[in-house]
Each structure stands twice: as structure tokens, then as C-alpha cells.
N, C-alpha and C positions, 0 to 999 in steps of 0.2 A: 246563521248560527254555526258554530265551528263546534263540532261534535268529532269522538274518535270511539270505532266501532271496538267494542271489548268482543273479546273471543269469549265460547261458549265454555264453560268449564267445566269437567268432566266431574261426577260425583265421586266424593273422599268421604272413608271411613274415619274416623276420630277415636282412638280409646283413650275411652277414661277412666280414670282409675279415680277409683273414691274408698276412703276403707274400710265407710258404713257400707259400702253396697257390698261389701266382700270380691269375689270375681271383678275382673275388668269386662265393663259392658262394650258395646259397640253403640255410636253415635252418628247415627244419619245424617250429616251437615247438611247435605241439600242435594238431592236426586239429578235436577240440570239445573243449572242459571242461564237462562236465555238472554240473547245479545242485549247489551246496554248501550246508550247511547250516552256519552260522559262528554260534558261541556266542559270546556278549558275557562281559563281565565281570560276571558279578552274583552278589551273594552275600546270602544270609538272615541277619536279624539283627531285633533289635527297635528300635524308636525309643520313648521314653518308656514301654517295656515291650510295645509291641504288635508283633505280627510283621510282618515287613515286608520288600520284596524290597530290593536297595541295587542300582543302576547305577553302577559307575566309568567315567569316559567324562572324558580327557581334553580333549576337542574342549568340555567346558560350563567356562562360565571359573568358575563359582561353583556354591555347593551348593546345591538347590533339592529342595521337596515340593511334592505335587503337591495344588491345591485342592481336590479330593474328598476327598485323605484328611483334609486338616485340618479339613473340613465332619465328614465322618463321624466322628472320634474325637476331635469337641471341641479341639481346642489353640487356645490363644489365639496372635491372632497381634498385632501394634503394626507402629505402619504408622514408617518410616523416613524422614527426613525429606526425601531425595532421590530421587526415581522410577531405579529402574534400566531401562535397557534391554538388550534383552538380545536378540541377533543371532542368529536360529536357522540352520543350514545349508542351508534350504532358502533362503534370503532375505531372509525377513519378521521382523518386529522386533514382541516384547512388552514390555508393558512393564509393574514393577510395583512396589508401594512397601509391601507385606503381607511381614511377617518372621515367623518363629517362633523364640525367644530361646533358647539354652543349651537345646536341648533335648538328651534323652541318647540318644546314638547308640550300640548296640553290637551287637557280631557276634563270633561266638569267644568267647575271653579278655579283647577288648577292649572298652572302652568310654569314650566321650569326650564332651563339652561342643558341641553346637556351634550358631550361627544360620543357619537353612535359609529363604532366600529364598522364598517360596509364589507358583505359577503353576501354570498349566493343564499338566497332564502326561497326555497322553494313555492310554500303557502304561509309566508308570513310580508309582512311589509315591515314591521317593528316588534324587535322582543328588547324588552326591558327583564333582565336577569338581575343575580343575585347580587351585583353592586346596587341599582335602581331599590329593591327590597331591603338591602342592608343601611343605606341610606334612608330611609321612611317607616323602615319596620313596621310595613301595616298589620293592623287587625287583618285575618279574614275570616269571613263567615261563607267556607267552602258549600254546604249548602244551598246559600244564598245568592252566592256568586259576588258578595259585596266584600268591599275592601275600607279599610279608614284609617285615618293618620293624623297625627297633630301637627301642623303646623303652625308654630307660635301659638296664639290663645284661642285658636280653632279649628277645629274639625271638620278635615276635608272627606269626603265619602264619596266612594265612586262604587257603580252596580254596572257589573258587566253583564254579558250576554249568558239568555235564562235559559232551562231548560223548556224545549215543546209542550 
């Protein structure tokens, strides 16, 4: 399971202001919130048949694999003729021009075509970003961990990985 540790968050007063209560009160929000454990989107599936974790992650603007795995299970990759860069959330800027062509992505029922940008992934093997999302525009039930989409006159639904 792929969890990310939330920090402990300090207690905040809140005022609020009501104008039957006269005076503004002070509001307790929460004394500590002790560490959580928050599962991401990910779900199991193969790429070109091998098994494979998949990260959905709205915040990556395109689909990317990560360079170890394409070292270790051979795919060819052709280089594009324009360097992307590509802005990570901590700051810092990669940058890369290595593609992997129409390769086959599937998970569940489903399965599909696609070119996966190749860069250094430290604990991902495949993120599927916000073209992947913008192409399928799934439901999701953050909660639940599940995702769904129409394709043609059915619905595909995929349940990634639960919380403990």
C-alpha cells in the first residue's frame, strides 16, 4: 500500500463572528490531529504485460515511466524531437526528450494505447497525469479509492489500493 505520512498539525483558533452571538467567540478547531496515514490513487495493472503499480496524480501534466523500469524490462524508447520540461512540485525542473510509443496499458477490463514520457521516477513505476484524467474524466470516489468512466455503452470501474 502506498501511504504518505501527514504531519501533526498544530492547534488553530478560529473566530467567529455571528451577530446573534454578539462578541466574537473563540472556536477550538482541534487541540492536535495526530499523524494520518493518506493513500494515494494507485492501482495495479500491466504495461506491455508486466505488472506494474499506476499513480493517478492530477498535479503531473502528462503520462510518464519511470527510467529503471524501461532499463530493466527492455522497451524501446525514440527520442521526440522537442525536450519537455517538466516542473516538479518541489521547484526543480527535468528535463526529457526519451518516449515510449503506444505502449499497452491495462488495469481491470481495461486496456489502452498510450505514449509515456520516460524520466527518473523515484517510487513510481507509472503516473498517468492530467492528460490520462482529461481524456476519461473519471468519477472518483476519494474515499473509496475507486474510479469510473464511460467507455462507449459501459462502464469501466477500477478500485485502487484501500486504506489499512
Amino acid at each position: 500500500m502506498d501511504t504518505v505520512p501527514q504531519k501533526n498539525l498544530v492547534a488553530r483558533q478560529q473566530k467567529n463572528e455571528d451577530s446573534t452571538s454578539g462578541p466574537q467567540a473563540e472556536v477550538n478547531l482541534a487541540d492536535e490531529i495526530e499523524a494520518a496515514q493518506i493513500v494515494l490513487l494507485c492501482i495495479s495493472g500491466t504495461l506491455e504485460g508486466i505488472p506494474v503499480k499506476y499513480l493517478i496524480d492530477s498535479g503531473a501534466s502528462d503520462c510518464f515511466v519511470s527510467t529503471d523500469f524501461v532499463a530493466e524490462h527492455g522497451l524501446k524508447t525514440t527520442k521526440t524531437k522537442e525536450k519537455l520540461k517538466i516542473h516538479l512540485a518541489d521547484g526543480s525542473v527535468r528535463v526529457t526528450n526519451d518516449c515510449v510509443r503506444q505502449v499497452c496499458v491495462s488495469f481491470g477490463e481495461h486496456a489502452e494505447f498510450l505514449d509515456l514520457q520516460v524520466m527518473k521516477l523515484p517510487k513510481y513505476e507509472v503516473i498517468l497525469g492530467k492528460f490520462w484524467l482529461d481524456r476519461w474524466n473519471p468519477q472518483i470516489n476519494w474515499k473509496e479509492n475507486k474510479k469510473q468512466w464511460k467507455l462507449g455503452n459501459r462502464v469501466v470501474e477500477i478500485t485502487g489500493e484501500q486504506p489499512a
